[in-house]
KOLVOKOL-681238 format. One record per atom (N, C-alpha, C): residue number from 1; residue in one letter; chain; atom name; y, x, z. Coordinates in Angstrom, 1 decimal, always signed. Each point is the difference from the previous one (the first is absolute). Layout:
% KOLVOKOL-681238
+-----+---+---+----+--------+--------+--------+
|   k | r | c |  a |  north |   east |     up |
+-----+---+---+----+--------+--------+--------+
| NUM | A | A | CA |      Y |      X |      Z |
...
+-----+---+---+----+--------+--------+--------+
***
This chain:
% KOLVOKOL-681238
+-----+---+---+----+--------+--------+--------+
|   k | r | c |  a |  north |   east |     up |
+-----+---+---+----+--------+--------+--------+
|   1 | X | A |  N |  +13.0 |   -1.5 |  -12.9 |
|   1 | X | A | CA |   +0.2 |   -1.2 |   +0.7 |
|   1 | X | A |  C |   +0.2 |   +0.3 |   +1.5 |
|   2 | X | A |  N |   -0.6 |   +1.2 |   +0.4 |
|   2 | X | A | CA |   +0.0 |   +0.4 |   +1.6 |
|   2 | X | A |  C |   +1.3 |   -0.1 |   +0.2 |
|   3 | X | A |  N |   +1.0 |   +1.1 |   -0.7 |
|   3 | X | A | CA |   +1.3 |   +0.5 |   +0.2 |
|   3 | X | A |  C |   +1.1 |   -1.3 |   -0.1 |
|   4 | X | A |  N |   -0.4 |   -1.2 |   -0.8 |
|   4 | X | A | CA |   +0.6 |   -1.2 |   +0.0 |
|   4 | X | A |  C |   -0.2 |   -1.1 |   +1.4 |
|   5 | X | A |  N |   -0.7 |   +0.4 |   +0.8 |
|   5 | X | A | CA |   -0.5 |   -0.4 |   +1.1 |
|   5 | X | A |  C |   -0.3 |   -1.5 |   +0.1 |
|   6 | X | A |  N |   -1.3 |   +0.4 |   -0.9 |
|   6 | X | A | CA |   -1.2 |   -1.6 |   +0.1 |
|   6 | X | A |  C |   -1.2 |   +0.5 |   +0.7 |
|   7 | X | A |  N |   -0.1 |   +1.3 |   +0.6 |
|   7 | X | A | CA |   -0.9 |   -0.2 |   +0.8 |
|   7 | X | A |  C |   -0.3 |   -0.7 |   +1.3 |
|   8 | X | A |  N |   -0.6 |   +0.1 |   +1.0 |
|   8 | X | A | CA |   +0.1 |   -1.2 |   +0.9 |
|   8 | X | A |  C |   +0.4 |   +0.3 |   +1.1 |
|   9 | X | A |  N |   +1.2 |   -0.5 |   +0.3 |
|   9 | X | A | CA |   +1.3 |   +0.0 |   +0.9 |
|   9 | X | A |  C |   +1.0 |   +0.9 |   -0.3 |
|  10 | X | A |  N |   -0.1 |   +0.0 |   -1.8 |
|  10 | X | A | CA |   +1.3 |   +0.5 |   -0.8 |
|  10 | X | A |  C |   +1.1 |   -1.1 |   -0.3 |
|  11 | X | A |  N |   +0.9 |   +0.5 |   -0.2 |
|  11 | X | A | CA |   +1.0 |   -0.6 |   -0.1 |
|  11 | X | A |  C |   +0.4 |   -0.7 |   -1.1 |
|  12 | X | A |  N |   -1.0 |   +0.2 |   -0.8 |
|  12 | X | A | CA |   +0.0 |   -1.4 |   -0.9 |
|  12 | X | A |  C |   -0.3 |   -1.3 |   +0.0 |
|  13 | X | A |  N |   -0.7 |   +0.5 |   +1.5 |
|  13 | X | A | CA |   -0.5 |   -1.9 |   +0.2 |
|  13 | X | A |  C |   +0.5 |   -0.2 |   +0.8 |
|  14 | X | A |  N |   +1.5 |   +0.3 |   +0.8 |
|  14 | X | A | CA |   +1.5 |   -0.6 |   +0.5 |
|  14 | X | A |  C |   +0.3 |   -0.7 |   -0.9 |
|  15 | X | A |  N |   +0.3 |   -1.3 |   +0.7 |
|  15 | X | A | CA |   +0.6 |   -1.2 |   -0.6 |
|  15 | X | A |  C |   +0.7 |   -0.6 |   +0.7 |
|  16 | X | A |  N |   +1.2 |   -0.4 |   -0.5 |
|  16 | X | A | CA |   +1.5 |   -0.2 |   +0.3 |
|  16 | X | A |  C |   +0.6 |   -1.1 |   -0.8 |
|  17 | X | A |  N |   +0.2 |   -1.2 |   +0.2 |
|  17 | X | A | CA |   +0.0 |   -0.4 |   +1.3 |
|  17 | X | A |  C |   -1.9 |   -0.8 |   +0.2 |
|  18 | X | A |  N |   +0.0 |   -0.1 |   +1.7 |
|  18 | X | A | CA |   -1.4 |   -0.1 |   +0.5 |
|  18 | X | A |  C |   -0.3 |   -1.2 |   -1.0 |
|  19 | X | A |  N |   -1.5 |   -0.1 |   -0.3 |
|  19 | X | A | CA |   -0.5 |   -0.6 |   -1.3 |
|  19 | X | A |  C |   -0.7 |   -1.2 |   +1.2 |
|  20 | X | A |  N |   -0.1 |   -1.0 |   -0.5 |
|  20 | X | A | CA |   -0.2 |   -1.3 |   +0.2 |
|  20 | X | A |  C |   -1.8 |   +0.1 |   +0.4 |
|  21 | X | A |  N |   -0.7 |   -0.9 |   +0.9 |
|  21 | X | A | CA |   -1.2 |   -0.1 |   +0.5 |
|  21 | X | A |  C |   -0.8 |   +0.2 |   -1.1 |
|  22 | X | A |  N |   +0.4 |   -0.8 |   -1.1 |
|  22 | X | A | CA |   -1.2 |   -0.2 |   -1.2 |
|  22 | X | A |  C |   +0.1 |   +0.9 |   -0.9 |
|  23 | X | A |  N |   +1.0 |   +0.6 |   +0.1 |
|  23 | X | A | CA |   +0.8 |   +1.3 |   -1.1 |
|  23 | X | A |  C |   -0.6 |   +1.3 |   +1.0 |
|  24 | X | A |  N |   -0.4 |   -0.4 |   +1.2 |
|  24 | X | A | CA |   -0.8 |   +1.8 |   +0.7 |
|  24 | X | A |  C |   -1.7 |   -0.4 |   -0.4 |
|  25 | X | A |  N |   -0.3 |   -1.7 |   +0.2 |
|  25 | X | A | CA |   -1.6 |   +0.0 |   +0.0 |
|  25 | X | A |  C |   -0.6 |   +0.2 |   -2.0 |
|  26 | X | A |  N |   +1.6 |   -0.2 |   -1.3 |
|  26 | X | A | CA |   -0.3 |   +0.6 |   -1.0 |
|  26 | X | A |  C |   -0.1 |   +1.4 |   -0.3 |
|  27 | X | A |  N |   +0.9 |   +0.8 |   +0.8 |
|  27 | X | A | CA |   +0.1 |   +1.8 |   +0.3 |
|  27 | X | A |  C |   -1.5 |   -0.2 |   +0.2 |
|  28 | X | A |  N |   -0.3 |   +0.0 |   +1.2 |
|  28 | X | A | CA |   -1.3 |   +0.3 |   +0.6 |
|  28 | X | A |  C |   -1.5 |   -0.3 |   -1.0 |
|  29 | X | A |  N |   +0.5 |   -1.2 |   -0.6 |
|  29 | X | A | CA |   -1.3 |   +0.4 |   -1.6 |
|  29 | X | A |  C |   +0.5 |   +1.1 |   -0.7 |
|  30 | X | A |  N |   +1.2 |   -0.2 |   -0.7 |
|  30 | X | A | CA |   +0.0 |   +1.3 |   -1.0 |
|  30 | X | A |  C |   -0.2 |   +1.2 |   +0.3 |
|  31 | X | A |  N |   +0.3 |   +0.5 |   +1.0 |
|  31 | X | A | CA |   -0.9 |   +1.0 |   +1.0 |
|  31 | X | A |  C |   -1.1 |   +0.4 |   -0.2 |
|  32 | X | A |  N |   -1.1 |   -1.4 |   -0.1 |
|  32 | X | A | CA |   -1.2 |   +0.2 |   +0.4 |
|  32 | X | A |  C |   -0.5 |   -0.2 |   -1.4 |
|  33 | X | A |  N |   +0.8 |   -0.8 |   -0.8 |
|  33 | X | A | CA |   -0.3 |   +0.3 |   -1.3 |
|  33 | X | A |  C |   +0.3 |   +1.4 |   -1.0 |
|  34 | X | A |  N |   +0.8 |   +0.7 |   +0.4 |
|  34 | X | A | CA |   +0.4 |   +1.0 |   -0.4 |
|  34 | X | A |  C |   -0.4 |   +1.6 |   +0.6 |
|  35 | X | A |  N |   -0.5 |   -0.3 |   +1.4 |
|  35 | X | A | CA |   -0.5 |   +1.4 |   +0.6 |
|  35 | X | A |  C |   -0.9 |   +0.9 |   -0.4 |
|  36 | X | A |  N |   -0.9 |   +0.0 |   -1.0 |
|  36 | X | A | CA |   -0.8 |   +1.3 |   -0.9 |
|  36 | X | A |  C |   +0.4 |   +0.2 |   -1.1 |
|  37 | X | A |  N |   +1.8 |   -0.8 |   -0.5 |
|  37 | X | A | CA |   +0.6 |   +0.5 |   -1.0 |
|  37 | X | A |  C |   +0.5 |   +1.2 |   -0.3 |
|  38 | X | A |  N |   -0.6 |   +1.1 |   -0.6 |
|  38 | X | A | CA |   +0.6 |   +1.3 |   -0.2 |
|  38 | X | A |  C |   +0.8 |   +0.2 |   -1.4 |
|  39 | X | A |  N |   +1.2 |   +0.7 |   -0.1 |
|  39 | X | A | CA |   +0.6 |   -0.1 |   -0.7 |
|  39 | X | A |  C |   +0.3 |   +1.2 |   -0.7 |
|  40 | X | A |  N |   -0.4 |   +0.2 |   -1.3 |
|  40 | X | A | CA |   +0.3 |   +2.0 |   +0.3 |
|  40 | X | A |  C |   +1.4 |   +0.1 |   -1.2 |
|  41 | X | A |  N |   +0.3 |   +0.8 |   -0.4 |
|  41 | X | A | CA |   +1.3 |   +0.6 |   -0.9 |
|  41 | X | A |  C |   -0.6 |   -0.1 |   -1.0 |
|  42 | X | A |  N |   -1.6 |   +1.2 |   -0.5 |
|  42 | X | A | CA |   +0.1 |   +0.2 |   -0.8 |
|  42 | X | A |  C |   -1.3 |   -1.2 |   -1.0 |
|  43 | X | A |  N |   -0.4 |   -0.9 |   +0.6 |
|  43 | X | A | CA |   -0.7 |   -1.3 |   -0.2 |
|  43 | X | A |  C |   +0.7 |   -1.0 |   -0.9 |
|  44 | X | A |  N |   +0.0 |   -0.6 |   -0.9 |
|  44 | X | A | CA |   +0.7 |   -1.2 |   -0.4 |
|  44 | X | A |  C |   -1.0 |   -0.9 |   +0.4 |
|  45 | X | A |  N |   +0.8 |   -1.2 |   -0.1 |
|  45 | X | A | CA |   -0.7 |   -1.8 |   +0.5 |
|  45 | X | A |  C |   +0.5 |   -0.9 |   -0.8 |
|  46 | X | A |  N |   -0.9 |   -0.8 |   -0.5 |
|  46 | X | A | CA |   +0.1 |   -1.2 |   -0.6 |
|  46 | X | A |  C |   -0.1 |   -1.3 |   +0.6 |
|  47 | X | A |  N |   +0.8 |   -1.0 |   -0.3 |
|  47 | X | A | CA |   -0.3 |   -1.7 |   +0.3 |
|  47 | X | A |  C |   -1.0 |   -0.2 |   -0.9 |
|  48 | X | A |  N |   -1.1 |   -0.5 |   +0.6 |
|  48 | X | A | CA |   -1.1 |   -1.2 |   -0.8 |
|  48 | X | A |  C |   +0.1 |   -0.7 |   +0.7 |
|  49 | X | A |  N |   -0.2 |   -1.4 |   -1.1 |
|  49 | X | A | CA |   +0.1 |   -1.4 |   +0.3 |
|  49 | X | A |  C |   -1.2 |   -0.7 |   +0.6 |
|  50 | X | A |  N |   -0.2 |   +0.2 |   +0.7 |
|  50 | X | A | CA |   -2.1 |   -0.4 |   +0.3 |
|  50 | X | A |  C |   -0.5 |   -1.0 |   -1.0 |
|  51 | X | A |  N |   +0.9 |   -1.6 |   -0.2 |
|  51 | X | A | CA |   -0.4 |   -0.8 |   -1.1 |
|  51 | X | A |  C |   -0.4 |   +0.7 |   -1.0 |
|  52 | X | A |  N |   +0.2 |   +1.0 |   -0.5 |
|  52 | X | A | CA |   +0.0 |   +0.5 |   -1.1 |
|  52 | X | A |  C |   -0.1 |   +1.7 |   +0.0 |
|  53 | X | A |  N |   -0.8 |   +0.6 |   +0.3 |
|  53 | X | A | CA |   +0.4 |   +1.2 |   +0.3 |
|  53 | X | A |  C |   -0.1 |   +1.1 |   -1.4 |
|  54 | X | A |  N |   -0.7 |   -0.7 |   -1.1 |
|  54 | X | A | CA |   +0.2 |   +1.0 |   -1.4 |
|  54 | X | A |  C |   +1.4 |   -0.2 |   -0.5 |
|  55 | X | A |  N |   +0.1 |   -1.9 |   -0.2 |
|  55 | X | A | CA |   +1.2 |   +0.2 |   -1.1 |
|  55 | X | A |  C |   +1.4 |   -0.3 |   +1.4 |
|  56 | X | A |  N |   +0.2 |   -0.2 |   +1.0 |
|  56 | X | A | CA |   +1.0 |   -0.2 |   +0.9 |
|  56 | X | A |  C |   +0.6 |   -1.1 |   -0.4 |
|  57 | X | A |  N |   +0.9 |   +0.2 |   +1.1 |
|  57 | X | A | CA |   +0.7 |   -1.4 |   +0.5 |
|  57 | X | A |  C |   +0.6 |   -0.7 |   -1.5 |
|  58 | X | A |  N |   -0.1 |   -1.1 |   +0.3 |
|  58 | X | A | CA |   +0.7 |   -1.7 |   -1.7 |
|  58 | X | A |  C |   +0.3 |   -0.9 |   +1.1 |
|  59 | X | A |  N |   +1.2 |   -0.8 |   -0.5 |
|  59 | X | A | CA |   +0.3 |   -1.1 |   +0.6 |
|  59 | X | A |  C |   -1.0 |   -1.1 |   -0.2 |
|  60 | X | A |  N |   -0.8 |   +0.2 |   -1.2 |
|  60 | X | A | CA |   -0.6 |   -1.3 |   -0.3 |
|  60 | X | A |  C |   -1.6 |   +0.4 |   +1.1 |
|  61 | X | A |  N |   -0.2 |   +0.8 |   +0.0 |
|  61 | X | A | CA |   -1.4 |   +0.5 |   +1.0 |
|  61 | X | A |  C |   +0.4 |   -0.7 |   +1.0 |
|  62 | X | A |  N |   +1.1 |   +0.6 |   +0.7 |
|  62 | X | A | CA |   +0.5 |   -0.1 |   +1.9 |
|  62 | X | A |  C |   +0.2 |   -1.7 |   +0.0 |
|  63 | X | A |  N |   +0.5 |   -0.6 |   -1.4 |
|  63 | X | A | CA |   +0.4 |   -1.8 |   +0.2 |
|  63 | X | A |  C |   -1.9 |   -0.5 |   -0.2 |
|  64 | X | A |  N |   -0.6 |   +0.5 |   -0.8 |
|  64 | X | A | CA |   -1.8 |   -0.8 |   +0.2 |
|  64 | X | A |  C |   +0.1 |   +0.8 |   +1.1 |
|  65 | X | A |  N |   -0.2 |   +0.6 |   +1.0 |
|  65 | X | A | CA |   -0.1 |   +0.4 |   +1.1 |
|  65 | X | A |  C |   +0.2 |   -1.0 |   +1.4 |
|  66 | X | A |  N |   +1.3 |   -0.2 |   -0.5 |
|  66 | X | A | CA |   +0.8 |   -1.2 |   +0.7 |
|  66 | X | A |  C |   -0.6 |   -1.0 |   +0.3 |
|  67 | X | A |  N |   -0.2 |   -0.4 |   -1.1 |
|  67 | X | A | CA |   -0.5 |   -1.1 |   -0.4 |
|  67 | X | A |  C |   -1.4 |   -1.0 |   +0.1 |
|  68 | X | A |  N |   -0.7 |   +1.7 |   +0.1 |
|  68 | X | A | CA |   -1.2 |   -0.5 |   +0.0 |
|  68 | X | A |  C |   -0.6 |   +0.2 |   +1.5 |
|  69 | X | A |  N |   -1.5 |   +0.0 |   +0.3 |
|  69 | X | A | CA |   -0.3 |   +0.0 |   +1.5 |
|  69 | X | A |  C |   -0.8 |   +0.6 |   +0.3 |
|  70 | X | A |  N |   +0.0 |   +1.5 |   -0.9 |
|  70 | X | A | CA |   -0.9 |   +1.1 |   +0.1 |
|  70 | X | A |  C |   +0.7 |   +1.1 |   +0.9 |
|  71 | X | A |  N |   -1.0 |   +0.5 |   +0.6 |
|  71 | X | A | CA |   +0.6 |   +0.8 |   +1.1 |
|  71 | X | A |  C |   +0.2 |   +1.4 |   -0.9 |
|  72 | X | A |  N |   +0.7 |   +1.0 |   +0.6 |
|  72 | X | A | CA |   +0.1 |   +1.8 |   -0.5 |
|  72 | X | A |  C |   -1.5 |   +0.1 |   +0.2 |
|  73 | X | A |  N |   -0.7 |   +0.9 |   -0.5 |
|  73 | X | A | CA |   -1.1 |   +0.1 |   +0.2 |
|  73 | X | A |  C |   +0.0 |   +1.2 |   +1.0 |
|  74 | X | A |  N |   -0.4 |   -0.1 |   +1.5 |
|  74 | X | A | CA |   -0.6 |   +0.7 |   +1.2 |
|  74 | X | A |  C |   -0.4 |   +1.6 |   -0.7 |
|  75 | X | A |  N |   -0.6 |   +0.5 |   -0.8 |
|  75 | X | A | CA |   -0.4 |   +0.6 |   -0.3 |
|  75 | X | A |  C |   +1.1 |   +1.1 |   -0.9 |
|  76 | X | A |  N |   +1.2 |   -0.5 |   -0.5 |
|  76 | X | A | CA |   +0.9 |   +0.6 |   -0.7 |
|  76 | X | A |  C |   +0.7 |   +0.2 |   +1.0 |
|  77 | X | A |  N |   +0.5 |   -0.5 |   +1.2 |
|  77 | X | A | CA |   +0.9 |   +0.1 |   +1.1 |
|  77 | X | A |  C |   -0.7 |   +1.2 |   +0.9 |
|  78 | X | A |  N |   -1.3 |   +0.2 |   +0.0 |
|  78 | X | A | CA |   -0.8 |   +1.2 |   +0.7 |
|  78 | X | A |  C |   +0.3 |   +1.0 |   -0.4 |
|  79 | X | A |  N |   +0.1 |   +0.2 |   -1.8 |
|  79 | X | A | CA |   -0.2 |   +1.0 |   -0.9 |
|  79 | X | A |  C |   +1.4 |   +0.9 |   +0.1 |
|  80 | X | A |  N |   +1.0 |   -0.8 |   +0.7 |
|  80 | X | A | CA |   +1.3 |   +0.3 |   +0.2 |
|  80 | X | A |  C |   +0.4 |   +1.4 |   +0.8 |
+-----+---+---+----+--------+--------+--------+
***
């Protein structure tokens, strides 16, 4: 990822054309949400669904989700 230049004040985070007030204060989270993300070659990574994290993501889970007025549970979003 170094040599693709995402490190900080690489040239992957040049953006062309200049990005809009609310489109630099959304950069500026993903940033902050993403800065102790290490990424290696020889690691694989999976998507889990938090609603669900044995059997994964259903349309019918994510719509009672919707639906209903239960929050993600704080404690699966930590585990992250």
């Amino acid at each position: 990822m170094v040599r693709l230049g995402w490190t900080v004040g690489g040239r992957g985070w040049a953006w062309r054309p200049r990005l809009l007030a609310w489109e630099e204060d959304s950069m500026r989270e993903y940033i902050l949400l993403l800065h102790n993300v290490v990424l290696q070659d020889n690691v694989s990574d999976t998507w889990r669904w938090l609603l669900d994290p044995v059997h994964g993501y259903s349309v019918r889970e994510a719509y009672r989700f919707l639906i209903s007025d239960e929050q993600v549970d704080k404690t699966l979003v930590d585990d992250v």
